[in-house]
PDB file of N, CA, C and O in Angstrom:
ATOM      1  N   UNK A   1      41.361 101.240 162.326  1.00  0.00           N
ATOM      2  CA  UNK A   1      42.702 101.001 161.842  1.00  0.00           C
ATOM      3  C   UNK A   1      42.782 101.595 160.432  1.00  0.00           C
ATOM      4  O   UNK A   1      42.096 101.223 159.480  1.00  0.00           O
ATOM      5  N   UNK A   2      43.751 102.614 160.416  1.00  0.00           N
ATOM      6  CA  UNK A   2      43.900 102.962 159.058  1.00  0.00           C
ATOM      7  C   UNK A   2      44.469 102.201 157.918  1.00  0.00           C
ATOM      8  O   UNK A   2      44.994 101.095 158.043  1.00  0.00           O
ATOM      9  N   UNK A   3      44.338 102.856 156.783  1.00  0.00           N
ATOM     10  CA  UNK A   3      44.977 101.889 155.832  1.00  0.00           C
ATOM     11  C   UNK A   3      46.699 102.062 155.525  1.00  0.00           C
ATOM     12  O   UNK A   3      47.341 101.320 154.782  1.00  0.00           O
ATOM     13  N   UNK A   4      47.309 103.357 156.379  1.00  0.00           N
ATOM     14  CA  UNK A   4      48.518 103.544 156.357  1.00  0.00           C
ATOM     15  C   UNK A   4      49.453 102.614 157.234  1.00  0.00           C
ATOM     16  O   UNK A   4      50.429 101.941 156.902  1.00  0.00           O
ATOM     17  N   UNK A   5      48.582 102.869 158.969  1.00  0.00           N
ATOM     18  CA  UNK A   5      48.617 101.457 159.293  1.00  0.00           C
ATOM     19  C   UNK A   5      49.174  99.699 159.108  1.00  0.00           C
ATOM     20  O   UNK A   5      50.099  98.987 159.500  1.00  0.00           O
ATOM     21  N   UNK A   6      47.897  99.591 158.223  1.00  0.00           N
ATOM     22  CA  UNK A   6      47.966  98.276 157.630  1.00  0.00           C
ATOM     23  C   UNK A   6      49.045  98.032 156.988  1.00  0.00           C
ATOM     24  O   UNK A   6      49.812  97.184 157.444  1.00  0.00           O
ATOM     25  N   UNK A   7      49.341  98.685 155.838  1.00  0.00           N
ATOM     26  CA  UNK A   7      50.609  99.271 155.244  1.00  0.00           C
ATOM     27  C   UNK A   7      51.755  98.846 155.722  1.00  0.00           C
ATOM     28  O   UNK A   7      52.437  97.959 155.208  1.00  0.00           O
ATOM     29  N   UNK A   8      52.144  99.753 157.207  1.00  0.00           N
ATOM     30  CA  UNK A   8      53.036  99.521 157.920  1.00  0.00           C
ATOM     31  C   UNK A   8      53.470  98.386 158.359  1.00  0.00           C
ATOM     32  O   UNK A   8      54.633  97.984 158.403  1.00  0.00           O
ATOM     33  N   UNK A   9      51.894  97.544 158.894  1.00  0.00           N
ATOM     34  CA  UNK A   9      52.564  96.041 159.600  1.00  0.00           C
ATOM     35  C   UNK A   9      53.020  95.460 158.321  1.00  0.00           C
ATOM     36  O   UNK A   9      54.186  95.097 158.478  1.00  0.00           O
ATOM     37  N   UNK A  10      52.582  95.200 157.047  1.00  0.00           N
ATOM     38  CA  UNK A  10      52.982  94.407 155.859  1.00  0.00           C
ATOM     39  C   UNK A  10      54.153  94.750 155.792  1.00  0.00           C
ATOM     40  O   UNK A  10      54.975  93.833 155.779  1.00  0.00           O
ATOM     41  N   UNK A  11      54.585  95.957 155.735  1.00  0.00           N
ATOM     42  CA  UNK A  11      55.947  96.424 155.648  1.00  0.00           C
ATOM     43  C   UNK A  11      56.809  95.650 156.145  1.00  0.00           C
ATOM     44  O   UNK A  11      57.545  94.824 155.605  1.00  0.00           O
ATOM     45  N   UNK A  12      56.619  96.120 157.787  1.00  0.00           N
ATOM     46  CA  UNK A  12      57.690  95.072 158.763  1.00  0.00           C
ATOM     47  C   UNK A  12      57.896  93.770 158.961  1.00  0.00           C
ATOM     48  O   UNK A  12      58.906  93.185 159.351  1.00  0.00           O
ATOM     49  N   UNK A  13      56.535  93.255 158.564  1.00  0.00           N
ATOM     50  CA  UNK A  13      56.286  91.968 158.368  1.00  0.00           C
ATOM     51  C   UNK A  13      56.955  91.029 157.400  1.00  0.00           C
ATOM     52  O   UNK A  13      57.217  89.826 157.424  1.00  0.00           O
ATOM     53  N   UNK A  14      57.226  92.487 156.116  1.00  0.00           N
ATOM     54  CA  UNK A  14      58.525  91.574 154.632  1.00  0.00           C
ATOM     55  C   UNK A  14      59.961  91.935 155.219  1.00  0.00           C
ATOM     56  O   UNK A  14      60.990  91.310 154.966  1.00  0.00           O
ATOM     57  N   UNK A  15      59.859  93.009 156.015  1.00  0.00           N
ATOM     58  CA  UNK A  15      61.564  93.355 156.734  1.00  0.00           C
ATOM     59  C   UNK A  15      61.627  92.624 157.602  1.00  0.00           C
ATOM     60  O   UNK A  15      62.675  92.976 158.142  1.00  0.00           O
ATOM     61  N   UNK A  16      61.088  91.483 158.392  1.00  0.00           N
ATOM     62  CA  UNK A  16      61.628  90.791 159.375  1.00  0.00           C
ATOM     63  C   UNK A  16      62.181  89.669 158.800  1.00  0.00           C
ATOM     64  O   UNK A  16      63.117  89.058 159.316  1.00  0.00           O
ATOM     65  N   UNK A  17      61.402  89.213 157.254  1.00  0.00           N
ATOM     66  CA  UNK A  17      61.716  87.806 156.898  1.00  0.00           C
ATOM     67  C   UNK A  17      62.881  88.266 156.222  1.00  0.00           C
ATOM     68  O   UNK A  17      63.877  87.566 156.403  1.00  0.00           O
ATOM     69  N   UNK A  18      63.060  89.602 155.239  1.00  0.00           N
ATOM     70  CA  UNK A  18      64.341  89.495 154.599  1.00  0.00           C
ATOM     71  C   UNK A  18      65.578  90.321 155.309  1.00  0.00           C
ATOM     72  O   UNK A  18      66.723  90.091 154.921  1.00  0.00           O
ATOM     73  N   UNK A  19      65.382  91.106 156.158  1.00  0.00           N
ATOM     74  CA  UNK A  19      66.331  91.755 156.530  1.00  0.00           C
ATOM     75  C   UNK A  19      66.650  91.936 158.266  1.00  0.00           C
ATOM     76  O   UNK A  19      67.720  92.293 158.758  1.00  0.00           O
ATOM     77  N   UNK A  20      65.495  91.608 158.934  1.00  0.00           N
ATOM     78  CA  UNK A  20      65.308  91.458 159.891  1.00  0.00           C
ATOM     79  C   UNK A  20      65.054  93.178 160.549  1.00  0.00           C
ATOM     80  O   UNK A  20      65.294  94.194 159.897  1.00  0.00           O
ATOM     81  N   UNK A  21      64.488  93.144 162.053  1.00  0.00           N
ATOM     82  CA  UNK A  21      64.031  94.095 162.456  1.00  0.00           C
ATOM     83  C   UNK A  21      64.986  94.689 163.821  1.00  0.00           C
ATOM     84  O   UNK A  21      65.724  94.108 164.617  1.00  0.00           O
ATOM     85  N   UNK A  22      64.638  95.911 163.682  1.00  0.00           N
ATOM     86  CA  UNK A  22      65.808  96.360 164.922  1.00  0.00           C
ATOM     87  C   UNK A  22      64.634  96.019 166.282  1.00  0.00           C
ATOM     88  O   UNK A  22      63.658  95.272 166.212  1.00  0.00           O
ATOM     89  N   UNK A  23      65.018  96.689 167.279  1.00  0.00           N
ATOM     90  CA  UNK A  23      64.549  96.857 168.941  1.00  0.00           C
ATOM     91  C   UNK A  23      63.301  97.313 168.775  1.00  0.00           C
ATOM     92  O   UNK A  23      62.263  96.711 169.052  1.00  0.00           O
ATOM     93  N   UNK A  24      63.449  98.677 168.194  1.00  0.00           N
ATOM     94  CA  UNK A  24      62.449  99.543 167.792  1.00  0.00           C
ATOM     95  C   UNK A  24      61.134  98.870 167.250  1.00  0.00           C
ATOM     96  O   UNK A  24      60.043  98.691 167.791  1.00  0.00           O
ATOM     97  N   UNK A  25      61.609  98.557 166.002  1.00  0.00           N
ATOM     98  CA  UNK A  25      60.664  97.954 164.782  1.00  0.00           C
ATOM     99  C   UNK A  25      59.737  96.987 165.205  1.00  0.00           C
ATOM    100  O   UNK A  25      58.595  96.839 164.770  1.00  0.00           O
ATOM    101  N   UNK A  26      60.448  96.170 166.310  1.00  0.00           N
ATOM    102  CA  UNK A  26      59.711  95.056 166.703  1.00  0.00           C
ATOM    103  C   UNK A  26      58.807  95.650 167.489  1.00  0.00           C
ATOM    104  O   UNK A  26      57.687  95.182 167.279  1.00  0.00           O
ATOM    105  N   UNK A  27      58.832  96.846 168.658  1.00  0.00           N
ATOM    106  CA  UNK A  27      58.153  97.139 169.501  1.00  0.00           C
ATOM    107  C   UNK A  27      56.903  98.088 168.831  1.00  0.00           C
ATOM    108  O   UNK A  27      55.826  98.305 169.385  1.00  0.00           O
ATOM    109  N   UNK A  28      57.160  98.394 168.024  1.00  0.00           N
ATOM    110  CA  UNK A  28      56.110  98.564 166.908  1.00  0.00           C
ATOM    111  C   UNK A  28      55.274  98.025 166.055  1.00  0.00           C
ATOM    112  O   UNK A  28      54.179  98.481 165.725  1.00  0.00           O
ATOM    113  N   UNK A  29      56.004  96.616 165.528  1.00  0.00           N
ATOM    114  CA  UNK A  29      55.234  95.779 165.162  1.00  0.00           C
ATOM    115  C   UNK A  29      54.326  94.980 166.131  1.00  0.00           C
ATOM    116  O   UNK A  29      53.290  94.475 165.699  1.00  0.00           O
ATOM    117  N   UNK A  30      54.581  94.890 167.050  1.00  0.00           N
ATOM    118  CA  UNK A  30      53.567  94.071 168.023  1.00  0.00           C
ATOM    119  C   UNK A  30      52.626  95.288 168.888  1.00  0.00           C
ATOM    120  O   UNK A  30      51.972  94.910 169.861  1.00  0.00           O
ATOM    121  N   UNK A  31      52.610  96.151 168.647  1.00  0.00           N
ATOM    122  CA  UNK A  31      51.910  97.710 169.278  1.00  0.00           C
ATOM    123  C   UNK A  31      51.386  97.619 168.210  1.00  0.00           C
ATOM    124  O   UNK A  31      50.165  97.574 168.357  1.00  0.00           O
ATOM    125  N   UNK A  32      51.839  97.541 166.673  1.00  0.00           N
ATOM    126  CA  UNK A  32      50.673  97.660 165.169  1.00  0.00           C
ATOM    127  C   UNK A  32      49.617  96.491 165.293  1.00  0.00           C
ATOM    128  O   UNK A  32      48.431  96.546 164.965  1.00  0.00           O
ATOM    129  N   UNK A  33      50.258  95.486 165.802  1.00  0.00           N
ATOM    130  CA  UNK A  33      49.416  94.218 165.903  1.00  0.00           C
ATOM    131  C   UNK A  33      48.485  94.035 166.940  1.00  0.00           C
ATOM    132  O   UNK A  33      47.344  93.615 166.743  1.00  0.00           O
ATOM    133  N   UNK A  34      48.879  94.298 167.892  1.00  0.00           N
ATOM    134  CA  UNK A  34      47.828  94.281 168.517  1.00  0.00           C
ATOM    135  C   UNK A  34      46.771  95.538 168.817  1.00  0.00           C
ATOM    136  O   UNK A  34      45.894  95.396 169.669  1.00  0.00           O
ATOM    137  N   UNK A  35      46.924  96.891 167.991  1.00  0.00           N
ATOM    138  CA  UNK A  35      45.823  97.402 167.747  1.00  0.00           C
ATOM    139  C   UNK A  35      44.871  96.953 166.763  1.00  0.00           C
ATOM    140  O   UNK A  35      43.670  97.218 166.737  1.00  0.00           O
ATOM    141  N   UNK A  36      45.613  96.155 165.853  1.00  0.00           N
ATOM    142  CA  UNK A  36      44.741  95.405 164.645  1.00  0.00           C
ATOM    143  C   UNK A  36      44.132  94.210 165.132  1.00  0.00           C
ATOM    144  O   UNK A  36      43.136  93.806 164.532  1.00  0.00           O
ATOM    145  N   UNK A  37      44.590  93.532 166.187  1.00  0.00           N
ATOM    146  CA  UNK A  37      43.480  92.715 166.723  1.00  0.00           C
ATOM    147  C   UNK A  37      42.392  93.250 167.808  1.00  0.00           C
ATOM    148  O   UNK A  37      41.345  92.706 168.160  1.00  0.00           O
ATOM    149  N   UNK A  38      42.977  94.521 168.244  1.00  0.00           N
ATOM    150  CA  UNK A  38      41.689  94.745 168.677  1.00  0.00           C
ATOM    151  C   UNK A  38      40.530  95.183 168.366  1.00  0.00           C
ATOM    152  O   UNK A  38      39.427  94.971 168.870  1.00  0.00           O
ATOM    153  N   UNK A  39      41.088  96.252 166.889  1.00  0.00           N
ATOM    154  CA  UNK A  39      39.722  96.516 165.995  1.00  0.00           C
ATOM    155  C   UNK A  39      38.961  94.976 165.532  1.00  0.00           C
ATOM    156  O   UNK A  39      37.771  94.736 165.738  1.00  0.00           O
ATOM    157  N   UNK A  40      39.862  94.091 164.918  1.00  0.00           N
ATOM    158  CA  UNK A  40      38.621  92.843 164.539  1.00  0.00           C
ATOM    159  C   UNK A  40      38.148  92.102 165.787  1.00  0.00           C
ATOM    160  O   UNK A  40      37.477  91.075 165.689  1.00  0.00           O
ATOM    161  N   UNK A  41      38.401  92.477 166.624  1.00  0.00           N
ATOM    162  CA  UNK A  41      37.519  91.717 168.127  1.00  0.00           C
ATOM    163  C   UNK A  41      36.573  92.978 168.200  1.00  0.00           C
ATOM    164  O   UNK A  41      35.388  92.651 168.140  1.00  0.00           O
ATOM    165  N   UNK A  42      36.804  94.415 168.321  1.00  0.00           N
ATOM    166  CA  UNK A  42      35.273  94.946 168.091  1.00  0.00           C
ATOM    167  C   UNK A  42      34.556  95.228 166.730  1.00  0.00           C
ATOM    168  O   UNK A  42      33.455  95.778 166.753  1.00  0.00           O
ATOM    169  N   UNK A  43      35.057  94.922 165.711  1.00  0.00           N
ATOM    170  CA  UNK A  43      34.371  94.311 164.555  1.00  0.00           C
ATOM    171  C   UNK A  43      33.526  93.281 164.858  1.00  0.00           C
ATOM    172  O   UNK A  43      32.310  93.440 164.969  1.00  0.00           O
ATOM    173  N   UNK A  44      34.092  92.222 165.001  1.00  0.00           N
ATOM    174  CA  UNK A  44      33.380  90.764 165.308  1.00  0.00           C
ATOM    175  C   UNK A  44      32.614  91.439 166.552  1.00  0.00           C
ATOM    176  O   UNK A  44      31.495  91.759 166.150  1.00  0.00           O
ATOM    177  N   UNK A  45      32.762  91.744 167.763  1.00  0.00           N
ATOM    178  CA  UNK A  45      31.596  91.843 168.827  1.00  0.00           C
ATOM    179  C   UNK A  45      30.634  92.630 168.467  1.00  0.00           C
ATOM    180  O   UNK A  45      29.736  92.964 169.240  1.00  0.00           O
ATOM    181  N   UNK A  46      30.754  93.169 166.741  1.00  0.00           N
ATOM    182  CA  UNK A  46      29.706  94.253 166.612  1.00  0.00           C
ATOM    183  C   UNK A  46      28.797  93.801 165.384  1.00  0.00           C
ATOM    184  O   UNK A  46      27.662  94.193 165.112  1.00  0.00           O
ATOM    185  N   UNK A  47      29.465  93.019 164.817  1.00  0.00           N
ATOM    186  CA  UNK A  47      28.527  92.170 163.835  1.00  0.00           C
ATOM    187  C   UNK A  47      27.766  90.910 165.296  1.00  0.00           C
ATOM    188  O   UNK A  47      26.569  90.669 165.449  1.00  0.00           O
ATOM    189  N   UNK A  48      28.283  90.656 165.670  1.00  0.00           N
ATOM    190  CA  UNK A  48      27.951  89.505 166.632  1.00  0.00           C
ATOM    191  C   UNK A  48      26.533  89.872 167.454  1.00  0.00           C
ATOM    192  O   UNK A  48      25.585  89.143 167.747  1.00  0.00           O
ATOM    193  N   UNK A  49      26.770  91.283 167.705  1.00  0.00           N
ATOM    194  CA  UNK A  49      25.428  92.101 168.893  1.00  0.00           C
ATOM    195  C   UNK A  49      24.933  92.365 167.715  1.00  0.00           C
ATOM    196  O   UNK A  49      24.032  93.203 167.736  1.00  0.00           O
ATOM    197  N   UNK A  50      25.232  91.905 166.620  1.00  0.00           N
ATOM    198  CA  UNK A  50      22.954  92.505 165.369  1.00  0.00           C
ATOM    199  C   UNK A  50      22.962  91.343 164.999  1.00  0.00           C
ATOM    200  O   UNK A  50      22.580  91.369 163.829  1.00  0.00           O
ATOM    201  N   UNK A  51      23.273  89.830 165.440  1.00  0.00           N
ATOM    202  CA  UNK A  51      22.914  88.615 165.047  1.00  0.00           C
ATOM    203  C   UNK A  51      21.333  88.317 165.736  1.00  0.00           C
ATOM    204  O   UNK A  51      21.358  88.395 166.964  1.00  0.00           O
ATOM    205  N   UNK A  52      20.005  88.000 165.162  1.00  0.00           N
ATOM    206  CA  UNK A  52      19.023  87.646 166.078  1.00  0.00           C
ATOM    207  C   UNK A  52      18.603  86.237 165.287  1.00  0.00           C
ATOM    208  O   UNK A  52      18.586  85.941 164.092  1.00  0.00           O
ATOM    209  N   UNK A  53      18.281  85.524 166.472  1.00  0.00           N
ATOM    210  CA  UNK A  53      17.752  84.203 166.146  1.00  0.00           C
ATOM    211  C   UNK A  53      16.145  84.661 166.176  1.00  0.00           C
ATOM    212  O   UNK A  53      15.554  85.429 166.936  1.00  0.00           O
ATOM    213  N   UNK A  54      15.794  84.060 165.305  1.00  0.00           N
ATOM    214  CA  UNK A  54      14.262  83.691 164.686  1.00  0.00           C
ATOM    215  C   UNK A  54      13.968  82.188 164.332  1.00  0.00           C
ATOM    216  O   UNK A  54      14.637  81.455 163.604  1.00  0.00           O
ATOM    217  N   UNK A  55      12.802  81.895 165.023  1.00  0.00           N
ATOM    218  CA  UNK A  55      12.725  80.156 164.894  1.00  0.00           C
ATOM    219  C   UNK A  55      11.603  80.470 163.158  1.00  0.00           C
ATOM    220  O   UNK A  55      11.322  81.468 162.494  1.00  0.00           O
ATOM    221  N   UNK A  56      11.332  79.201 163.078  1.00  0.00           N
ATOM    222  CA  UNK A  56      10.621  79.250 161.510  1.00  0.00           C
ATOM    223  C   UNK A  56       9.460  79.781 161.559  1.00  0.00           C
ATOM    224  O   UNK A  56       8.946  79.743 160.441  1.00  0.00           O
ATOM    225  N   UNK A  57       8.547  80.444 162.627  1.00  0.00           N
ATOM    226  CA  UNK A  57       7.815  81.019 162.721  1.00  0.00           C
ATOM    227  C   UNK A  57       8.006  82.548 162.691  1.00  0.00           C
ATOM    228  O   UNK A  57       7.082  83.323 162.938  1.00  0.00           O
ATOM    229  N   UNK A  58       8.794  82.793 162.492  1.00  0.00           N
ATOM    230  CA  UNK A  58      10.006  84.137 162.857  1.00  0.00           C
ATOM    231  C   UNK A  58       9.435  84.815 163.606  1.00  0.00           C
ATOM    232  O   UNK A  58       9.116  85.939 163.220  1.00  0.00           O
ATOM    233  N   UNK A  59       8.980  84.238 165.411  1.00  0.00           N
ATOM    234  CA  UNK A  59       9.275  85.039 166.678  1.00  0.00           C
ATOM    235  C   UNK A  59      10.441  85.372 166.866  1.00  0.00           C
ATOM    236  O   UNK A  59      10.743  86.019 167.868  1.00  0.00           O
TER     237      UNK A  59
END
């Protein structure tokens, strides 16, 4: 996810509360959003796969 991106949802995100959003805008904002949740679900599944348990013997 870029940072122009990011940008964008903040954008629409202050135009919905003060001015509200057209047809368009919305179908964009939830297409921006949910590419941004899918990068932090493979963020998180990728920090998650280099987690290793070691008991105090560190086997």
């Amino acid at each position: 996810m870029t940072d122009e991106k990011i940008a964008r949802i903040n954008e629409l995100a202050r135009r919905s509360k003060t001015t509200g959003l057209s047809d368009e805008e919305k179908a964009e904002q939830k297409a921006l959003r949910d590419e941004y949740r899918a990068a932090v679900r493979r963020s998180l599944e990728g920090q998650l796969g280099n987690i290793e348990f070691v008991d105090k013997k560190e086997n």
